[in-house]
PDB file of N, CA, C, O and CB in Angstrom:
ATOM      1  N   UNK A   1      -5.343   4.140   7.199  1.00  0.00           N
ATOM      2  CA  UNK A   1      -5.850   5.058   6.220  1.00  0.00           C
ATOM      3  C   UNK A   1      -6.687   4.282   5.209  1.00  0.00           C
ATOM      4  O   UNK A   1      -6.499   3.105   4.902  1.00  0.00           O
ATOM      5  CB  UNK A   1      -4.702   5.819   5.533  1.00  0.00           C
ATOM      6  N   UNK A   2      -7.692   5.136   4.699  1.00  0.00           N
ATOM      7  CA  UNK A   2      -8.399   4.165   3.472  1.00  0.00           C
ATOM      8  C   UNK A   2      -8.729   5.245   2.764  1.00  0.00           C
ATOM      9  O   UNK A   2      -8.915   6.426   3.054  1.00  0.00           O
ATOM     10  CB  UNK A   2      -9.794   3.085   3.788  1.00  0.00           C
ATOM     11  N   UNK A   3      -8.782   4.358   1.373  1.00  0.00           N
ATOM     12  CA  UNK A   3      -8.015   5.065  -0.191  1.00  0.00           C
ATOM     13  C   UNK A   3      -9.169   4.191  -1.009  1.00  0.00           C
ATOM     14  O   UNK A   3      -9.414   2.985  -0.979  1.00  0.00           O
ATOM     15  CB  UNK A   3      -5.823   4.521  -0.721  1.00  0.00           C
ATOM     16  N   UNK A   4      -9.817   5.346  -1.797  1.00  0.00           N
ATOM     17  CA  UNK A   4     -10.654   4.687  -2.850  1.00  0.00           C
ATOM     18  C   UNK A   4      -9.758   4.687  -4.075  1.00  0.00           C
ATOM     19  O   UNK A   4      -8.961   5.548  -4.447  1.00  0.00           O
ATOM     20  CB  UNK A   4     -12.083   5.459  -3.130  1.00  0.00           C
ATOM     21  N   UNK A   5     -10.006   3.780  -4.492  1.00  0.00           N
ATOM     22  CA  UNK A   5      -9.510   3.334  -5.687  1.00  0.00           C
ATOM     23  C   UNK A   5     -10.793   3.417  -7.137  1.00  0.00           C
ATOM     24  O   UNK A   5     -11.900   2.901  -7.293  1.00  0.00           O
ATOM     25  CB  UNK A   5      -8.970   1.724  -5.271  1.00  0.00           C
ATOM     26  N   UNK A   6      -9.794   4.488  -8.124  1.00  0.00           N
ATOM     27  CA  UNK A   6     -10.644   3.784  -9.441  1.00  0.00           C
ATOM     28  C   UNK A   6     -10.634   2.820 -10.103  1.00  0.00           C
ATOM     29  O   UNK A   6      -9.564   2.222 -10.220  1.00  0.00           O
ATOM     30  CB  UNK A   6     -10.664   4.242 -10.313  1.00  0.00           C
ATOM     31  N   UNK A   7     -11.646   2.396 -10.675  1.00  0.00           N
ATOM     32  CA  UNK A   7     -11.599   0.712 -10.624  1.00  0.00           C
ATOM     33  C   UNK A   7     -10.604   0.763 -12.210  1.00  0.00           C
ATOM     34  O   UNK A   7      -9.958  -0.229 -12.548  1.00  0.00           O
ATOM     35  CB  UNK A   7     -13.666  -0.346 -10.714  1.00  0.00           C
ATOM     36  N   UNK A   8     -10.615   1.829 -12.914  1.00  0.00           N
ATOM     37  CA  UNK A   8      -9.976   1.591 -13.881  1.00  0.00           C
ATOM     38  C   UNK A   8      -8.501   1.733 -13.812  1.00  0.00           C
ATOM     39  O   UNK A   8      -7.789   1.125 -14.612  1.00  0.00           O
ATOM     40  CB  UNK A   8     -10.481   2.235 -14.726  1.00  0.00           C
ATOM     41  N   UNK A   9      -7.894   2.682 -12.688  1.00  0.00           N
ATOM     42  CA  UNK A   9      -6.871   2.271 -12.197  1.00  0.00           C
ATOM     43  C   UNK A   9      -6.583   1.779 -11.719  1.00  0.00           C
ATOM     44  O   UNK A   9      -5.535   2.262 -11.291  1.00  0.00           O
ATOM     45  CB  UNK A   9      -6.472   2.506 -11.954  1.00  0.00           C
ATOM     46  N   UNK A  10      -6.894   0.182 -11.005  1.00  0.00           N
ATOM     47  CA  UNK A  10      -7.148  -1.080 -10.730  1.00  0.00           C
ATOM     48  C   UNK A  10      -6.783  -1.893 -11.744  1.00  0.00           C
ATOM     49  O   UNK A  10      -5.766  -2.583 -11.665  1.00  0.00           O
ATOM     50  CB  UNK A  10      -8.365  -1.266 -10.414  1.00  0.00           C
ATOM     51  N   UNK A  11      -7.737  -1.892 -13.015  1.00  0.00           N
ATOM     52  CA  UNK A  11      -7.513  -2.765 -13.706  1.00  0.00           C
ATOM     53  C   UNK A  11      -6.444  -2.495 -14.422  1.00  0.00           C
ATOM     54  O   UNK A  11      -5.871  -3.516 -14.803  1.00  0.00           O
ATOM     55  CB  UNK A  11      -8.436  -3.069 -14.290  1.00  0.00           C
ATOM     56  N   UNK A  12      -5.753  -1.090 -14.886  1.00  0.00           N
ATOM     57  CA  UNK A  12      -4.772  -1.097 -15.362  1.00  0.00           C
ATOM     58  C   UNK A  12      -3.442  -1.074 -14.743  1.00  0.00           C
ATOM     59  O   UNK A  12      -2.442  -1.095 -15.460  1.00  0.00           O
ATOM     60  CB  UNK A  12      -4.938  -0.389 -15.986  1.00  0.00           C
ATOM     61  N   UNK A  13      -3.343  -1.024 -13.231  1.00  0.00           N
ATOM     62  CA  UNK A  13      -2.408  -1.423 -12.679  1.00  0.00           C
ATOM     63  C   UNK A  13      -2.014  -2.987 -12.395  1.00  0.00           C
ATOM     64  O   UNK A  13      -0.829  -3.261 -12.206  1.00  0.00           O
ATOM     65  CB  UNK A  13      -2.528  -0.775 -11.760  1.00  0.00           C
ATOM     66  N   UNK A  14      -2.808  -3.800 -12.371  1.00  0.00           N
ATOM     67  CA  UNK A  14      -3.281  -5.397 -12.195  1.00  0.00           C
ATOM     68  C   UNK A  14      -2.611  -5.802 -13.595  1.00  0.00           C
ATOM     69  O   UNK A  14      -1.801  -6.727 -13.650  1.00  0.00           O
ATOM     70  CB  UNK A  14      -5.255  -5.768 -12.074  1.00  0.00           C
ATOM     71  N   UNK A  15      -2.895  -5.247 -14.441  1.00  0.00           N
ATOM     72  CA  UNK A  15      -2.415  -5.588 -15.951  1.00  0.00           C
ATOM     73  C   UNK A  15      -1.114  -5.460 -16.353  1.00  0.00           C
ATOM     74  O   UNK A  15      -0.659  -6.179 -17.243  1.00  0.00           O
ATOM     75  CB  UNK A  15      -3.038  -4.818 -16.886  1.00  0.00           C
ATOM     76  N   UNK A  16      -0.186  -4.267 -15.558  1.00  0.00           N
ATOM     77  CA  UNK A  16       1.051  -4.507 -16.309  1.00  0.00           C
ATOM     78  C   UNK A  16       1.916  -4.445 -14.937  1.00  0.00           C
ATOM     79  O   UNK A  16       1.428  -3.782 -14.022  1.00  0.00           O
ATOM     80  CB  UNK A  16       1.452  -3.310 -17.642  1.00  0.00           C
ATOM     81  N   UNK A  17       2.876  -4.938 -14.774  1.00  0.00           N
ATOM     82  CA  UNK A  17       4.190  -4.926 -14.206  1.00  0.00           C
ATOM     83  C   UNK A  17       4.447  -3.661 -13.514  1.00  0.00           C
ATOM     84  O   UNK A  17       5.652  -3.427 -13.608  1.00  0.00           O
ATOM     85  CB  UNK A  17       5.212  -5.158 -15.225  1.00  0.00           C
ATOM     86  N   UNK A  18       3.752  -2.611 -12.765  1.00  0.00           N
ATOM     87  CA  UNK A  18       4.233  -1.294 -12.455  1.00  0.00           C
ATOM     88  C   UNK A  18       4.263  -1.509 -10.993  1.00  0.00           C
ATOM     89  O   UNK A  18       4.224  -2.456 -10.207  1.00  0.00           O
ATOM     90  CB  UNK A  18       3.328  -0.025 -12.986  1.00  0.00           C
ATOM     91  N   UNK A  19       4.379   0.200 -10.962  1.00  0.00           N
ATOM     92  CA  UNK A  19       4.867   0.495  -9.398  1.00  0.00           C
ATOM     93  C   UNK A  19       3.598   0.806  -8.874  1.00  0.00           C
ATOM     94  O   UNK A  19       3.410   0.620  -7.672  1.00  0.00           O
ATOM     95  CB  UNK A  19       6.025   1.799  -9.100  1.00  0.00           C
ATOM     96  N   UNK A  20       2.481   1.358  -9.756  1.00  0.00           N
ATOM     97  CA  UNK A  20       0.808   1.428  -9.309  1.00  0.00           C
ATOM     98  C   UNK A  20       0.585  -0.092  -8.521  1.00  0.00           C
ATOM     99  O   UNK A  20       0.176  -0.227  -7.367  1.00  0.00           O
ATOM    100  CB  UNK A  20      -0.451   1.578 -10.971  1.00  0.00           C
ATOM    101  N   UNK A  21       1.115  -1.612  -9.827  1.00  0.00           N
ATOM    102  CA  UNK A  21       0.435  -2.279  -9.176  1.00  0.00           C
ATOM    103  C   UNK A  21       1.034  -2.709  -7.675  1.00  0.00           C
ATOM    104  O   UNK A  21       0.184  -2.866  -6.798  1.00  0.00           O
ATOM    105  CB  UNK A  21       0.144  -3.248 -10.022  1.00  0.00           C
ATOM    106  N   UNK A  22       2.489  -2.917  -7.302  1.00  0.00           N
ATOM    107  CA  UNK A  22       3.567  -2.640  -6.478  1.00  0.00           C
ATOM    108  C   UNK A  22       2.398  -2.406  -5.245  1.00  0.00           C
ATOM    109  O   UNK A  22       1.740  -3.175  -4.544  1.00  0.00           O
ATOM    110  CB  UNK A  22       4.726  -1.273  -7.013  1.00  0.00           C
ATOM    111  N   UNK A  23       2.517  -0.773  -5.382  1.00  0.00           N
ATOM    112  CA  UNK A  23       1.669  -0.302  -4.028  1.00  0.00           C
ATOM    113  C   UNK A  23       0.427  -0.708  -3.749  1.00  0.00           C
ATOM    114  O   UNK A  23       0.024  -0.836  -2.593  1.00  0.00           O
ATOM    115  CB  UNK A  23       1.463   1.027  -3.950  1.00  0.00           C
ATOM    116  N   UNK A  24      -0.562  -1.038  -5.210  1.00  0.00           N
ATOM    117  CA  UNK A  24      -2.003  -1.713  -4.699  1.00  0.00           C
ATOM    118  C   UNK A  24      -1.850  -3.160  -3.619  1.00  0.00           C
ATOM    119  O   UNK A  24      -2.367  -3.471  -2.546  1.00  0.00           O
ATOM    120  CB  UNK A  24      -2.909  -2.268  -6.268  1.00  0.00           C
ATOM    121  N   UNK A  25      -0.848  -3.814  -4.556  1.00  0.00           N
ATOM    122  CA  UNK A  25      -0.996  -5.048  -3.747  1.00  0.00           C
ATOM    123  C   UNK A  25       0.129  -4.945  -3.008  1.00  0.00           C
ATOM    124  O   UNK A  25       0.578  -6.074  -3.205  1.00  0.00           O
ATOM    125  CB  UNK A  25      -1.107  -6.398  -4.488  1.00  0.00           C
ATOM    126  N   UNK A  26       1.055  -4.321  -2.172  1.00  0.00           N
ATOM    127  CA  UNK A  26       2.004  -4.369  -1.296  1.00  0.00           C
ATOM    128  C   UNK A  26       0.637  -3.171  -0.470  1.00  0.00           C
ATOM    129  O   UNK A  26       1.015  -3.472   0.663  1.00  0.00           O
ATOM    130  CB  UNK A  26       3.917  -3.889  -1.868  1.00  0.00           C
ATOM    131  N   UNK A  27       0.129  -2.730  -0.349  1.00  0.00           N
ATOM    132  CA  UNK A  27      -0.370  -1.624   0.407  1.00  0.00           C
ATOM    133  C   UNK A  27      -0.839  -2.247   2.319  1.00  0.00           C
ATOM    134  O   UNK A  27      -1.387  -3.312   2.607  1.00  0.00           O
ATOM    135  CB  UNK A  27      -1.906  -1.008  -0.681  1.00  0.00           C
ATOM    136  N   UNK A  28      -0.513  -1.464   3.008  1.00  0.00           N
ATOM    137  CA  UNK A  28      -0.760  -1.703   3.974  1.00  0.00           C
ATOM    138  C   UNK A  28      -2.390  -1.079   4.425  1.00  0.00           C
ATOM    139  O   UNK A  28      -3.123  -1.261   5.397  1.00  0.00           O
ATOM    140  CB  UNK A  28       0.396  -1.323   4.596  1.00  0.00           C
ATOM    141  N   UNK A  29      -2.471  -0.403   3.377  1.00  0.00           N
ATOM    142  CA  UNK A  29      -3.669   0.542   4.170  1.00  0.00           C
ATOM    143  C   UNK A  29      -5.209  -0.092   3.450  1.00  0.00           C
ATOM    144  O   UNK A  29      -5.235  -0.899   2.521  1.00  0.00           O
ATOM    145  CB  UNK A  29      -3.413   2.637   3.719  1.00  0.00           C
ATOM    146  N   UNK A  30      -5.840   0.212   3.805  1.00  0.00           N
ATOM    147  CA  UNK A  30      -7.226  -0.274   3.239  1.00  0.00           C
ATOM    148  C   UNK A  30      -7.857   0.053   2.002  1.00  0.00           C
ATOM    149  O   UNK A  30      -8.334   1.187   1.995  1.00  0.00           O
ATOM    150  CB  UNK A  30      -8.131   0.064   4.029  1.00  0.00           C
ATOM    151  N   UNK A  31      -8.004  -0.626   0.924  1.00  0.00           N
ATOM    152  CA  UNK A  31      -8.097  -0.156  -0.515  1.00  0.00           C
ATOM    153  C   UNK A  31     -10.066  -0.207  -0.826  1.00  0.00           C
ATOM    154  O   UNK A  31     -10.651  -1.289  -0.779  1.00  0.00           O
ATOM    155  CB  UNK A  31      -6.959  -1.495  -1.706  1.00  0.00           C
ATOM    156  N   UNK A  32     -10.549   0.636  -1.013  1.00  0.00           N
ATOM    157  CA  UNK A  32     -12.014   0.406  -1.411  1.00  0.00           C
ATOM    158  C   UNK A  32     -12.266   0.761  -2.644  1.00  0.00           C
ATOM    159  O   UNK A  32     -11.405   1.515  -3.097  1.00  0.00           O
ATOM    160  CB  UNK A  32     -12.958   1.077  -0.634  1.00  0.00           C
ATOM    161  N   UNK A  33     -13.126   0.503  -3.362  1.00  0.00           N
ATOM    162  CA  UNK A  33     -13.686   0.927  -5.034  1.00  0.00           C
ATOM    163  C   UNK A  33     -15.568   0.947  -4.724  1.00  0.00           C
ATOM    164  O   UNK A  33     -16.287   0.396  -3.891  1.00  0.00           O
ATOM    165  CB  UNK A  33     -13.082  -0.777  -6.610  1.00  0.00           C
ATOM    166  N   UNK A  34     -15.800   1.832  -5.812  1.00  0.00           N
ATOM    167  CA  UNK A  34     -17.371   1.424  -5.240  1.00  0.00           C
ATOM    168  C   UNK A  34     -17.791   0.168  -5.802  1.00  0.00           C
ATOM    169  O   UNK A  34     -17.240  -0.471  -6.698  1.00  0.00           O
ATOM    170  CB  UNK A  34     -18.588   2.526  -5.662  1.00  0.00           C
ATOM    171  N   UNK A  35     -19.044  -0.156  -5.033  1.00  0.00           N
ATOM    172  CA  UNK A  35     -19.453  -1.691  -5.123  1.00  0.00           C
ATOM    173  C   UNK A  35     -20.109  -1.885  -6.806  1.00  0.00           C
ATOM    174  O   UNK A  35     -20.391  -3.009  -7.220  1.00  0.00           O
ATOM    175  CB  UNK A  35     -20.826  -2.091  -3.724  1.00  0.00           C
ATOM    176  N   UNK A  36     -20.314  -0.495  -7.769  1.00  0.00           N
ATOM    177  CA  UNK A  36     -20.668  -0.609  -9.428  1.00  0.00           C
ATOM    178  C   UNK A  36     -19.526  -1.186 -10.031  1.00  0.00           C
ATOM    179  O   UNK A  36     -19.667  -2.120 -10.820  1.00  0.00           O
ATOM    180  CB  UNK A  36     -20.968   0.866 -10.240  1.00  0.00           C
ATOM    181  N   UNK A  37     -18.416  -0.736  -9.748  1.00  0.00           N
ATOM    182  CA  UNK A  37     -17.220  -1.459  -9.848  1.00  0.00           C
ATOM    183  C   UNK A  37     -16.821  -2.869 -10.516  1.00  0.00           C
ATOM    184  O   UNK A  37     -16.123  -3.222 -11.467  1.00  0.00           O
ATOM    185  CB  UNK A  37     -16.955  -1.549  -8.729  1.00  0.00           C
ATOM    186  N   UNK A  38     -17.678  -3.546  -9.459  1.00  0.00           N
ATOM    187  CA  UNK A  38     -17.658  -4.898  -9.417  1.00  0.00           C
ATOM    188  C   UNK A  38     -17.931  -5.680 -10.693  1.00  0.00           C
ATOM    189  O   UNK A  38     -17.316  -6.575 -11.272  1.00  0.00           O
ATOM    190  CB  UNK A  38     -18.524  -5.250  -8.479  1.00  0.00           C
ATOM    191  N   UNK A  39     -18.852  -5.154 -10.886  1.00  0.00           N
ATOM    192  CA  UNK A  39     -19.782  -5.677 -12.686  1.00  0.00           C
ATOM    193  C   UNK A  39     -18.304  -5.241 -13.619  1.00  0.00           C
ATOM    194  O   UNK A  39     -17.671  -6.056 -14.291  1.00  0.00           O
ATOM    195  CB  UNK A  39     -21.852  -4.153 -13.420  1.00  0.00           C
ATOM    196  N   UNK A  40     -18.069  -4.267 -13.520  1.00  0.00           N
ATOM    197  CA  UNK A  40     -16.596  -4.067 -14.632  1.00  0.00           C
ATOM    198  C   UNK A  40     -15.579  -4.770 -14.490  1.00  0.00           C
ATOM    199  O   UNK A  40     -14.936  -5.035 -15.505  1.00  0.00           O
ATOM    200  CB  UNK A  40     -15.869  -2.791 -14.620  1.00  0.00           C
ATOM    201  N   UNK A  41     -14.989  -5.441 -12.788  1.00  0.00           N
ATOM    202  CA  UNK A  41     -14.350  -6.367 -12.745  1.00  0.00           C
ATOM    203  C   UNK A  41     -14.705  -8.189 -13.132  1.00  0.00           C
ATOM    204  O   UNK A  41     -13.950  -9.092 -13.493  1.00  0.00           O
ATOM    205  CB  UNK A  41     -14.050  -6.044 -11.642  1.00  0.00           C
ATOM    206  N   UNK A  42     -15.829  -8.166 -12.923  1.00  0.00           N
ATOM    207  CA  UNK A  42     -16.148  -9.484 -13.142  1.00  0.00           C
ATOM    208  C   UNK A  42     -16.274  -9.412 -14.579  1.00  0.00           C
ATOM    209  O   UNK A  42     -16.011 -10.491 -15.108  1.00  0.00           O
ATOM    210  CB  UNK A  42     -17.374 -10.020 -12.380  1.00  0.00           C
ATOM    211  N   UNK A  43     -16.559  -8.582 -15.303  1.00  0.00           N
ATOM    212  CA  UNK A  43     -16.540  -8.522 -16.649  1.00  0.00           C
ATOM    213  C   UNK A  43     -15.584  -8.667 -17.787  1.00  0.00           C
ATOM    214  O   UNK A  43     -15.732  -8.966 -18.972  1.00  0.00           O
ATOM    215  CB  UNK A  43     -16.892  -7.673 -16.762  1.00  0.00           C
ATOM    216  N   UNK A  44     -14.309  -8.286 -16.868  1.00  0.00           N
ATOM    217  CA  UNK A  44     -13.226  -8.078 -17.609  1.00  0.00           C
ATOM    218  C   UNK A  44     -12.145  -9.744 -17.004  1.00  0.00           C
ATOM    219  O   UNK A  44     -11.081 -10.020 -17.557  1.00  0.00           O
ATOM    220  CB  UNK A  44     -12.551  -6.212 -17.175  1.00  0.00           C
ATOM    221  N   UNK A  45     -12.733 -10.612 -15.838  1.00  0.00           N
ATOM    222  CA  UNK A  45     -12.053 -11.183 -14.673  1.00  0.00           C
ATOM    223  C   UNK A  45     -11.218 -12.118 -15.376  1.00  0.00           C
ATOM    224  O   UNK A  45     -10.085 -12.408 -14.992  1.00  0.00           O
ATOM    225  CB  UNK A  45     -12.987 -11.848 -13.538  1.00  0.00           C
ATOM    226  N   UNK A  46     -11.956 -12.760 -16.762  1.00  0.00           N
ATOM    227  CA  UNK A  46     -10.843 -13.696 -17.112  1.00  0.00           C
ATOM    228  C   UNK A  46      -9.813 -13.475 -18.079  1.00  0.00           C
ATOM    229  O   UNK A  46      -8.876 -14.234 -18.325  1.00  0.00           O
ATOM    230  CB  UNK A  46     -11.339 -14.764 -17.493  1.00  0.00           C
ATOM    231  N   UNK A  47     -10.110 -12.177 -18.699  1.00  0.00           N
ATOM    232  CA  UNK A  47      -9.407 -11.240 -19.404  1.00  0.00           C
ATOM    233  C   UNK A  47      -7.954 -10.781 -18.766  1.00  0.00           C
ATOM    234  O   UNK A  47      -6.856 -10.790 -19.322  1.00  0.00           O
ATOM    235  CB  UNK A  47     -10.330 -10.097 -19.544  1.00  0.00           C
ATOM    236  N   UNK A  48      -8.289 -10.385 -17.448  1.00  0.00           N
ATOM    237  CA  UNK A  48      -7.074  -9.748 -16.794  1.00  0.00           C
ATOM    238  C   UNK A  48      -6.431 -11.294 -16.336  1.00  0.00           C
ATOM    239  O   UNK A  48      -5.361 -11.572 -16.878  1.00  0.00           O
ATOM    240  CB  UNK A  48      -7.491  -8.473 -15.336  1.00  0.00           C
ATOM    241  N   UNK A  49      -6.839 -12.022 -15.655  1.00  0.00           N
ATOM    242  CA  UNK A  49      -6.339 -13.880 -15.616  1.00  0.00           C
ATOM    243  C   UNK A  49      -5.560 -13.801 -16.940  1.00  0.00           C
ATOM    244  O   UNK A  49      -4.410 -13.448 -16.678  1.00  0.00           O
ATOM    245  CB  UNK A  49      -7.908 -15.382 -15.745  1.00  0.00           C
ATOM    246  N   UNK A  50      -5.690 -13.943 -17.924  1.00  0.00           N
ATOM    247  CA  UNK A  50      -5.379 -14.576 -18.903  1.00  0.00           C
ATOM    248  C   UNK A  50      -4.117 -13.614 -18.873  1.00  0.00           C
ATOM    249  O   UNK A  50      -3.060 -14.156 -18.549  1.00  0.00           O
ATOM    250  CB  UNK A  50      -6.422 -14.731 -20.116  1.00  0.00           C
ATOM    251  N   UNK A  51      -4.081 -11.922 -19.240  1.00  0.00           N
ATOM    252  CA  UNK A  51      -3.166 -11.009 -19.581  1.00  0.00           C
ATOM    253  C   UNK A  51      -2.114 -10.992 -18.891  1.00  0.00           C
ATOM    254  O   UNK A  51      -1.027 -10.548 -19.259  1.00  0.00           O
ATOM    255  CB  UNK A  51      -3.585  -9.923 -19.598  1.00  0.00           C
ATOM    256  N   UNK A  52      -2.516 -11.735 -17.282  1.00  0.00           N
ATOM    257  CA  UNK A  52      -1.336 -11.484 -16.097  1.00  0.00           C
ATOM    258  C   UNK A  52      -0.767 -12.523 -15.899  1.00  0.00           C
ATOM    259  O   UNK A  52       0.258 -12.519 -15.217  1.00  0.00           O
ATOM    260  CB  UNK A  52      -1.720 -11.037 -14.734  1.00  0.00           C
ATOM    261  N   UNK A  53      -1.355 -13.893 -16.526  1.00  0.00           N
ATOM    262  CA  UNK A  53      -0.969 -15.128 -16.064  1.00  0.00           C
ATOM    263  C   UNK A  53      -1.534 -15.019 -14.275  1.00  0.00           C
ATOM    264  O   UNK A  53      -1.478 -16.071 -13.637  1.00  0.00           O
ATOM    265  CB  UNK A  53       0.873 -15.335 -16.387  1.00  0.00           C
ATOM    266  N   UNK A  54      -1.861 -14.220 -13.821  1.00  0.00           N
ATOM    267  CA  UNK A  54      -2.029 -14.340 -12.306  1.00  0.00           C
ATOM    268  C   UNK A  54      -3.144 -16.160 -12.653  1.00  0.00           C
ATOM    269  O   UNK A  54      -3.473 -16.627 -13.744  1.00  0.00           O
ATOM    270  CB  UNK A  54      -3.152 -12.406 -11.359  1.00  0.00           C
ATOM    271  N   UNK A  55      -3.388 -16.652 -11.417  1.00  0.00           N
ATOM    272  CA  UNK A  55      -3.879 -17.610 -11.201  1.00  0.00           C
ATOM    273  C   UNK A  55      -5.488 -17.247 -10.608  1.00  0.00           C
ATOM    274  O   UNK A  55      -6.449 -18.017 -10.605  1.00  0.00           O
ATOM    275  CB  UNK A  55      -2.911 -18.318 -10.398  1.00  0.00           C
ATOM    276  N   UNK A  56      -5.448 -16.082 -10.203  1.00  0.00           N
ATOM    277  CA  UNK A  56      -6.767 -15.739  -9.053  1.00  0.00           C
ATOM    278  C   UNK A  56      -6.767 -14.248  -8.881  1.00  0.00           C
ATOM    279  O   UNK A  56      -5.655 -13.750  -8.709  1.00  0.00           O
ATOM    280  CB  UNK A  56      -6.551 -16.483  -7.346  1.00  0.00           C
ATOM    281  N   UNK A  57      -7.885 -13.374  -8.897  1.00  0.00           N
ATOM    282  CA  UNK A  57      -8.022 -12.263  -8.786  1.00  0.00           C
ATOM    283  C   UNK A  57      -9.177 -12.078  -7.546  1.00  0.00           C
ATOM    284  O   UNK A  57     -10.309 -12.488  -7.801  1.00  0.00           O
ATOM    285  CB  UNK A  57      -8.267 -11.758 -10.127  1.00  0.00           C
ATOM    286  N   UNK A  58      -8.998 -11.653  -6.608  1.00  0.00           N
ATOM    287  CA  UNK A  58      -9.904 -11.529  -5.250  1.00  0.00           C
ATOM    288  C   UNK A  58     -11.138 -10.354  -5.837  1.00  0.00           C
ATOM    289  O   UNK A  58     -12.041  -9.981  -5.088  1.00  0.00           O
ATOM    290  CB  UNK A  58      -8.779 -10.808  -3.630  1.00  0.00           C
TER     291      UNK A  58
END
């Protein structure tokens, strides 16, 4: 199955501890966002790094 994703529910699932982010990144199925998207993620990229402690955001 493939599931568009809003990128802002992306970034706010990536950001806190939930069950949104749970299923994004446990998901088996194919996750897409549109490719405008991208500019809002790279924009925000070391922002969400920093907020999550994550190490790397794909």
């Amino acid at each position: 199955m493939n599931i568009v994703v809003d990128v802002n529910v992306l970034i706010s699932a990536l950001l806190k501890d939930s069950t949104s982010r749970s299923l994004l990144v446990n998901s088996t199925h194919d996750l897409f966002f549109p490719e405008p998207s991208l500019h809002k993620i790279r924009k925000y990229h070391q922002y969400m790094l920093k907020k999550t402690g994550f190490s790397v955001f794909v």
